[in-house]
N, CA, C and O of each residue as an XYZ file, in Angstrom:
364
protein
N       0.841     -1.178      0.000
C       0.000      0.000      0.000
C       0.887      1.242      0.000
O       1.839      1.329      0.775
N       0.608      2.090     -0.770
C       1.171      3.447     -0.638
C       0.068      4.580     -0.245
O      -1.070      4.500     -0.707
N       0.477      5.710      0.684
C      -0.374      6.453      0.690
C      -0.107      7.535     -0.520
O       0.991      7.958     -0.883
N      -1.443      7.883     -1.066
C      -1.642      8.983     -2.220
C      -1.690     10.449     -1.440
O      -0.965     11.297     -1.962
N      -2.416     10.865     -0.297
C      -2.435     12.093      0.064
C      -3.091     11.675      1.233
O      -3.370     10.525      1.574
N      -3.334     12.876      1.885
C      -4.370     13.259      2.998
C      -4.814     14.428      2.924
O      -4.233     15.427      2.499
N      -5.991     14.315      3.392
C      -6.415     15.768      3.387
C      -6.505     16.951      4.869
O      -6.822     16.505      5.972
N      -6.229     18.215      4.696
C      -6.459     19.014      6.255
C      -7.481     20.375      5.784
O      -6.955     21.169      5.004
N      -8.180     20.516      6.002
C      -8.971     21.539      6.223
C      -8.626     22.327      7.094
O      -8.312     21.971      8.229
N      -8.637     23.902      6.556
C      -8.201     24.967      7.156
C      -8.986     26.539      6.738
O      -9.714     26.949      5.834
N      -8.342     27.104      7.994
C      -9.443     28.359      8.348
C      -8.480     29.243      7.276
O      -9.176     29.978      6.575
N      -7.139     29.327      7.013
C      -6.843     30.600      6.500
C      -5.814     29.575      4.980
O      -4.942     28.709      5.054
N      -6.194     29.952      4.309
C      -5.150     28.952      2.794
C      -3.453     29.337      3.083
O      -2.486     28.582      3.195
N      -3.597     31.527      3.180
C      -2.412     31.602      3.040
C      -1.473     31.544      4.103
O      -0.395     31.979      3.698
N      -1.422     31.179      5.336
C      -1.308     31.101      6.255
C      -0.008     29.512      6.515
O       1.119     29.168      6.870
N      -1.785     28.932      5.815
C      -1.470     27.224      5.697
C      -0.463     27.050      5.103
O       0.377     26.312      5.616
N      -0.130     27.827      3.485
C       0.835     27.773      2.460
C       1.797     28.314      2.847
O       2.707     28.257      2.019
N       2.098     28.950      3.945
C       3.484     30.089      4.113
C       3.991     28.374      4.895
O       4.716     27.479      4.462
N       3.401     28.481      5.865
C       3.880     27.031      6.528
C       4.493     25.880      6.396
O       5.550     25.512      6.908
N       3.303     24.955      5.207
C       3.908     23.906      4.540
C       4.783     23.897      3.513
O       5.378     22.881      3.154
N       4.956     25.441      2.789
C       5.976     25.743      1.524
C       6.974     25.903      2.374
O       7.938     25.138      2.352
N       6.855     27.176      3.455
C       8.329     27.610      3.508
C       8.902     27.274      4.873
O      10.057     27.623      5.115
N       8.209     26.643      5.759
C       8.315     25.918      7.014
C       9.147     24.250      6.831
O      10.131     23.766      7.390
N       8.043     23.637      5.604
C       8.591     22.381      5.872
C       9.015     22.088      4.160
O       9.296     20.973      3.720
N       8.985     23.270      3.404
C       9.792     22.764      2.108
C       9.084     22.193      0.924
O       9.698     21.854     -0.088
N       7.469     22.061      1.085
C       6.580     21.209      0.185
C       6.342     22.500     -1.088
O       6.495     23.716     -0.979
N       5.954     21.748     -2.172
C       5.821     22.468     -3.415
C       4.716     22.141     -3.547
O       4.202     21.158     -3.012
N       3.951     23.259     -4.604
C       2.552     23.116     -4.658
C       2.484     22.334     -6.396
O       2.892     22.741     -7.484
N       1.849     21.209     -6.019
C       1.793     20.398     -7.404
C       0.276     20.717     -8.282
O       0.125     20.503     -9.485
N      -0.680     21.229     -7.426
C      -1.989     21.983     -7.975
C      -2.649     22.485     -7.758
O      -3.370     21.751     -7.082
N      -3.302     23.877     -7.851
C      -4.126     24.560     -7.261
C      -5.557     25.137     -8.024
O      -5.366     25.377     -9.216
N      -6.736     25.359     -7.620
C      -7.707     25.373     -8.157
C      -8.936     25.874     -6.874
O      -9.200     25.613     -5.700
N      -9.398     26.689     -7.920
C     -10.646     27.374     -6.998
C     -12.020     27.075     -7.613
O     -12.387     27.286     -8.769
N     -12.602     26.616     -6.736
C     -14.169     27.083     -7.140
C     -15.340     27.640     -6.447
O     -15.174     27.909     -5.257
N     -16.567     27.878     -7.002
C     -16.601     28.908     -5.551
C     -17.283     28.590     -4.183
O     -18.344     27.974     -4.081
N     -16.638     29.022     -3.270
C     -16.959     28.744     -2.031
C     -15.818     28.152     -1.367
O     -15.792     28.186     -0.136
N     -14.641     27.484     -2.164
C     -14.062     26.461     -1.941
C     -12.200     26.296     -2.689
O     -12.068     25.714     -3.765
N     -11.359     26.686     -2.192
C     -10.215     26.700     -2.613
C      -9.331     25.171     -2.224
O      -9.332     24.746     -1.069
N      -8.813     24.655     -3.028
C      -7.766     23.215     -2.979
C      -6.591     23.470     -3.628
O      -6.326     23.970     -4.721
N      -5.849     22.960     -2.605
C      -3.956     22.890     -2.941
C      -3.759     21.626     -2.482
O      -4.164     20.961     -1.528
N      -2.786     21.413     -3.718
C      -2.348     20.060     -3.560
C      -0.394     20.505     -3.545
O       0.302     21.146     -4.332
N      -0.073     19.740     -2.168
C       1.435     19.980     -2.113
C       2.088     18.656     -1.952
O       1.514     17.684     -1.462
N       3.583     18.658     -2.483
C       3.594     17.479     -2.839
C       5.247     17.269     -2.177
O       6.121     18.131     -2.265
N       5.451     15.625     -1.368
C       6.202     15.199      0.048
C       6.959     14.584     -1.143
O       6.697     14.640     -2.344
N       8.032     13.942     -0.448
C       8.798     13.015     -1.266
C       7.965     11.910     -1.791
O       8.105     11.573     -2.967
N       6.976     11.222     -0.900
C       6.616      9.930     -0.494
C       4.839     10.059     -0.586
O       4.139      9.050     -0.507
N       4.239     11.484     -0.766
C       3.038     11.343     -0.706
C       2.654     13.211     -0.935
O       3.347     14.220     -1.068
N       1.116     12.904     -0.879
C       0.787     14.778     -1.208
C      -0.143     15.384     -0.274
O      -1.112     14.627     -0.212
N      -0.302     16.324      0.434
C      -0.985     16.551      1.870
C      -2.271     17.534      0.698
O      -1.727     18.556      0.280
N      -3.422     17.407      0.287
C      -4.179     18.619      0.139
C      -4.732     19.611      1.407
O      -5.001     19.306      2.569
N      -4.798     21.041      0.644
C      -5.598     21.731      1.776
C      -6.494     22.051      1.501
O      -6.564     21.815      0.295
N      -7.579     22.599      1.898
C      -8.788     22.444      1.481
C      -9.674     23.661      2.808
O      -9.968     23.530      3.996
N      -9.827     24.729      1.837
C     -10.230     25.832      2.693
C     -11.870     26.535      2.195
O     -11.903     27.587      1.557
N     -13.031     25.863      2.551
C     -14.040     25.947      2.128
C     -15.088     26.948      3.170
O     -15.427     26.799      4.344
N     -15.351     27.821      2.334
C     -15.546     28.960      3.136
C     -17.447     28.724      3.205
O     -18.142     29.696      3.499
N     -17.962     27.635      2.963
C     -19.052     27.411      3.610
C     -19.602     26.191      4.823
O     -20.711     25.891      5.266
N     -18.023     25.635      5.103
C     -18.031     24.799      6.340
C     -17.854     25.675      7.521
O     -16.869     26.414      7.534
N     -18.761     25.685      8.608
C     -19.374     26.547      9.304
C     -18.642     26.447     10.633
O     -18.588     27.348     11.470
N     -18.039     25.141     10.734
C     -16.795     24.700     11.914
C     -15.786     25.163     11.529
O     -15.473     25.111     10.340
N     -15.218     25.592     12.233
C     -14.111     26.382     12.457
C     -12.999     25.009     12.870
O     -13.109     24.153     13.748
N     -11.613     25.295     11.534
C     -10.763     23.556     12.270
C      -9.815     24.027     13.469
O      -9.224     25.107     13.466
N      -9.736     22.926     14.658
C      -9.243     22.988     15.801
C      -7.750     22.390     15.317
O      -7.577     21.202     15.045
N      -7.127     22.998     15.280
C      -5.682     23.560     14.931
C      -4.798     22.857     16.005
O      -4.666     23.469     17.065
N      -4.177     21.658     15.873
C      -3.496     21.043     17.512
C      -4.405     20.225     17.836
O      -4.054     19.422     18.701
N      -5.842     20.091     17.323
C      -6.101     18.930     18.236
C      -6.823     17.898     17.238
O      -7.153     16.764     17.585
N      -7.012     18.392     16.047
C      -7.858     17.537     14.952
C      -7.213     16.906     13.837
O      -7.793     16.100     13.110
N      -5.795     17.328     13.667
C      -4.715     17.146     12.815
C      -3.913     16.343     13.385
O      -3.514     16.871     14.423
N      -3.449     15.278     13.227
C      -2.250     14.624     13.325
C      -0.937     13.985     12.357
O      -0.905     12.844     11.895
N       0.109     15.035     12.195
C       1.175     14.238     10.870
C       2.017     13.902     11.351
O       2.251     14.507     12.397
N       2.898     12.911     11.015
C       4.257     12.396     11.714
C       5.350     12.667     10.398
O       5.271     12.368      9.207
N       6.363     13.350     11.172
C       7.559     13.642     10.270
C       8.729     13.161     10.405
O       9.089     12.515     11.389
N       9.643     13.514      9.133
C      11.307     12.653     10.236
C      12.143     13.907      9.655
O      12.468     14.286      8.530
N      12.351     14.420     11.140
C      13.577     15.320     10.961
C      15.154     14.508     11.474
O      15.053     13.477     12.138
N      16.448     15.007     11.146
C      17.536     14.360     12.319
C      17.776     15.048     13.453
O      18.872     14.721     13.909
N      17.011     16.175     14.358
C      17.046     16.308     15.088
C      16.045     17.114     15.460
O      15.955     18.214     14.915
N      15.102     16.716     16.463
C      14.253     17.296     17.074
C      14.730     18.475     17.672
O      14.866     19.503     17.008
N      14.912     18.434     18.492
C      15.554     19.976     19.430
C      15.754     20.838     18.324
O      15.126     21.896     18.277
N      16.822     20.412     17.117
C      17.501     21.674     16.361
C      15.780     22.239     15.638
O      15.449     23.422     15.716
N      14.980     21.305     15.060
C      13.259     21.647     14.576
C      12.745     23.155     15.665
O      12.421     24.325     15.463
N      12.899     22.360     16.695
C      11.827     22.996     18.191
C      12.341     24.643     17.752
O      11.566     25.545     17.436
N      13.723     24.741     17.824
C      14.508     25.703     18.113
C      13.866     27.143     16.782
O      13.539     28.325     16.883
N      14.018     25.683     15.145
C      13.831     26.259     14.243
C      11.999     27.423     13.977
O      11.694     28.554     13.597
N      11.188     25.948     14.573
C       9.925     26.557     14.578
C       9.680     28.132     15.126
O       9.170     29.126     14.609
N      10.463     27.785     16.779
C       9.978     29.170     17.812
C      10.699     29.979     17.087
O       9.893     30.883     16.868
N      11.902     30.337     16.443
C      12.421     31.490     15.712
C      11.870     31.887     14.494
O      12.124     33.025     14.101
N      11.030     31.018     13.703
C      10.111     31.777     12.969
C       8.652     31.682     13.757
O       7.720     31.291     13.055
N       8.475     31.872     14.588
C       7.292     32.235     15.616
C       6.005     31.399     14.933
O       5.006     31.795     14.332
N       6.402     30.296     15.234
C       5.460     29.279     15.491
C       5.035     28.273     16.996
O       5.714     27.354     17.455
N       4.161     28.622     17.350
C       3.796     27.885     18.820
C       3.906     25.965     18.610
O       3.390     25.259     17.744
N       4.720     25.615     19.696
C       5.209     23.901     19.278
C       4.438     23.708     20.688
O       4.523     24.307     21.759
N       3.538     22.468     20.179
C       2.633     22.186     21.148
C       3.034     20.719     21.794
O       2.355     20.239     22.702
């Protein structure tokens, strides 16, 4: 089995995209709007995360507690260090 993607739903697109482009390095392999409803597809060595920011889902996504991804950095600490200096909260 290989995984093809996953999907995360989110409150803000550009926000999401500053993050996964320039945080963790992903490229955007497709993007497309229609209305009500914006999708990006970014793309891992090994698989493609879409985002998916639909401005008539009425829940608001819980950010830290509804998302779960597992990554492999070679060092945690040097990550932790990296995140808080571009002012990201590590939960």
């Amino acid at each position: 089995m290989k995984l093809c993607w996953m999907t995360i739903n989110v409150n803000n697109m550009e926000e999401s995209l500053n993050f996964y482009q320039n945080i963790l390095g992903l490229t955007i392999k497709h993007r497309m709007e229609i209305p009500g409803m914006e999708l990006v597809f970014l793309e891992t060595e090994n698989a493609q995360i879409e985002l998916i920011k639909d401005d008539n889902n009425t829940n608001k996504v819980n950010i830290g507690t509804d998302i779960s991804i597992g990554l492999t950095v070679t060092s945690v600490d040097e990550w932790l260090v990296y995140l808080k200096e571009k002012n990201y909260e590590v939960i």
